[in-house]
C-alpha positions in Angstrom: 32.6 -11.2 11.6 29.0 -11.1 10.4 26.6 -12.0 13.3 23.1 -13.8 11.5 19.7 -12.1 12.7 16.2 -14.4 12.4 13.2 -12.7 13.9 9.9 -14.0 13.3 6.0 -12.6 13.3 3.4 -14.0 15.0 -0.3 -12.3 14.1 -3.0 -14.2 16.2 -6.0 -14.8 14.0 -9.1 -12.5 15.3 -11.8 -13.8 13.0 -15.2 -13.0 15.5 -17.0 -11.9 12.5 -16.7 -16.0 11.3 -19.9 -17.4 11.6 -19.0 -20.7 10.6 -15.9 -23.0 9.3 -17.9 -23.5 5.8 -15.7 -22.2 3.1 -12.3 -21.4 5.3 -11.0 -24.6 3.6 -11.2 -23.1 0.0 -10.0 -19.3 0.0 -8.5 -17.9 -3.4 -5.0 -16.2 -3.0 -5.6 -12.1 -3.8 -3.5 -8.8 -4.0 -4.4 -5.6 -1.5 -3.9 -2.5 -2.5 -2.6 -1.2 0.9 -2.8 2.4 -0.3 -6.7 2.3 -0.9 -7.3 0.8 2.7 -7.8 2.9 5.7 -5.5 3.1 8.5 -7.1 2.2 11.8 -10.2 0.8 10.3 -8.3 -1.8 7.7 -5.6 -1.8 9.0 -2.6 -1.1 11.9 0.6 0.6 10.6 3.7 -0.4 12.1 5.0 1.5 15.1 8.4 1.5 16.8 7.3 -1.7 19.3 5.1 -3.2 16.6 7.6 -3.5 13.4 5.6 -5.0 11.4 1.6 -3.6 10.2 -1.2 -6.0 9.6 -4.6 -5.7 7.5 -7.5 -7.0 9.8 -9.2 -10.2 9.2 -12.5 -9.8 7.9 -12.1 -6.7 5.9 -14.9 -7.0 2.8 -12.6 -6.2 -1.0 -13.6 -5.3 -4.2 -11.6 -6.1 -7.3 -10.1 -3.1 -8.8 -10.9 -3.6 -12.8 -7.9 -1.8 -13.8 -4.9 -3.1 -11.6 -6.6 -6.3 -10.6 -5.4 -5.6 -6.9 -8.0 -5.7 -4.1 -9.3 -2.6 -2.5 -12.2 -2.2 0.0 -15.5 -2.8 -0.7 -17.3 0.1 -1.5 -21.2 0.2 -3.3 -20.8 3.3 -4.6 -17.8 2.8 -6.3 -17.1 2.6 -9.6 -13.8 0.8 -10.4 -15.0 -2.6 -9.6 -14.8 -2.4 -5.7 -18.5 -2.1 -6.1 -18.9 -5.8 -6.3 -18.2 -7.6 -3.5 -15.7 -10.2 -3.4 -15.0 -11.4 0.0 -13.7 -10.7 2.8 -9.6 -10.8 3.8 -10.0 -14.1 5.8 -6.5 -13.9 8.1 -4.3 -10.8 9.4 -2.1 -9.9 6.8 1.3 -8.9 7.8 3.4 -6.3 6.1 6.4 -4.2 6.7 6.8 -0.4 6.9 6.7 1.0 3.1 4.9 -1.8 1.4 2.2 -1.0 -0.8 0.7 -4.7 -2.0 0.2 -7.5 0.1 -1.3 -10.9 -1.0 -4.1 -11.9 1.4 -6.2 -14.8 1.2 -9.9 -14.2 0.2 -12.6 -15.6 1.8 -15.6 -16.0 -0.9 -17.9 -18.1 0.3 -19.8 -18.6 3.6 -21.7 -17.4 6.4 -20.6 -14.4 8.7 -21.3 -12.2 12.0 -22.4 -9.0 10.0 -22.0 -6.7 12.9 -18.3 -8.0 13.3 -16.9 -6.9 9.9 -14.4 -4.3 10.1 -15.2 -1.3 8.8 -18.9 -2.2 9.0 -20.8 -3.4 6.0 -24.7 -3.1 5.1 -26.0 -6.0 3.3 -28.8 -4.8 1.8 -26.7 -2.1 -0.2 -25.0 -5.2 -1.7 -26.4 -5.2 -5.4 -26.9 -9.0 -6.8 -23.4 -9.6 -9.1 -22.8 -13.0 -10.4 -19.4 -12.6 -10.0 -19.5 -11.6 -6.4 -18.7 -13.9 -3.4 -21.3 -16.0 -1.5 -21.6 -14.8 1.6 -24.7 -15.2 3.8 -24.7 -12.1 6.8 -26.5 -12.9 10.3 -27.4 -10.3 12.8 -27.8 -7.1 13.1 -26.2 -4.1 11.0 -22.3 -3.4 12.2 -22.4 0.5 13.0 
């Protein structure tokens, strides 16, 4: 006899680094590239209590001009991640092995700049009009 199995995931939203609600209500649906992101600083592999990994909320992407897939923000890049376009707006859950994960992209707002995972310097962000709208308050993250 086959027995069913449900188990279900339940990420609690850390988003400290949102300054304000404006633009939560109108993210765009995106693509990471989990094997550009950093482990421990993006995001938490799965371990043998915690099954499932998760990409941390707040991360700043890029757009990778050759796969279209997201990849972390980086100024001195230059395969599109050099323009800014948001910032992963929830935890993003995936399972061991998994190498893309859709995400939803915050674009447009105002956050905590020292709260960004990773850490982010705003002035090294070059003016793109294709890059997200995103006013930073307070001080430098380290």
């Amino acid at each position: 006899m086959i027995q069913p199995y449900t188990t279900s995931v339940t990420v609690t939203a850390d988003r400290d680094w949102l300054a304000s609600r404006h633009g939560t209500d109108s993210t765009e649906t995106i693509t990471l590239d989990l094997t550009k992101l950093t482990k421990n600083v993006h995001f938490v592999e799965p371990t043998a209590v915690q099954p499932h990994g998760y990409v941390r909320s707040g991360v700043p992407v890029g757009r990778i001009t050759t796969s279209g897939l997201y990849g972390p923000y980086d100024p001195a890049a230059k395969d599109g991640r050099e323009v800014l376009a948001g910032l992963v707006y929830a935890e993003t859950v995936f399972t061991p092995g998994t190498t893309k994960v859709p995400a939803a992209l915050f674009w447009h707002g105002t956050v905590k700049t020292a709260k960004i995972p990773g850490g982010i310097d705003p002035t090294e962000i070059a003016y793109n009009p294709a890059a997200a709208q995103i006013r930073f308050i307070g001080p430098v993250s380290a």
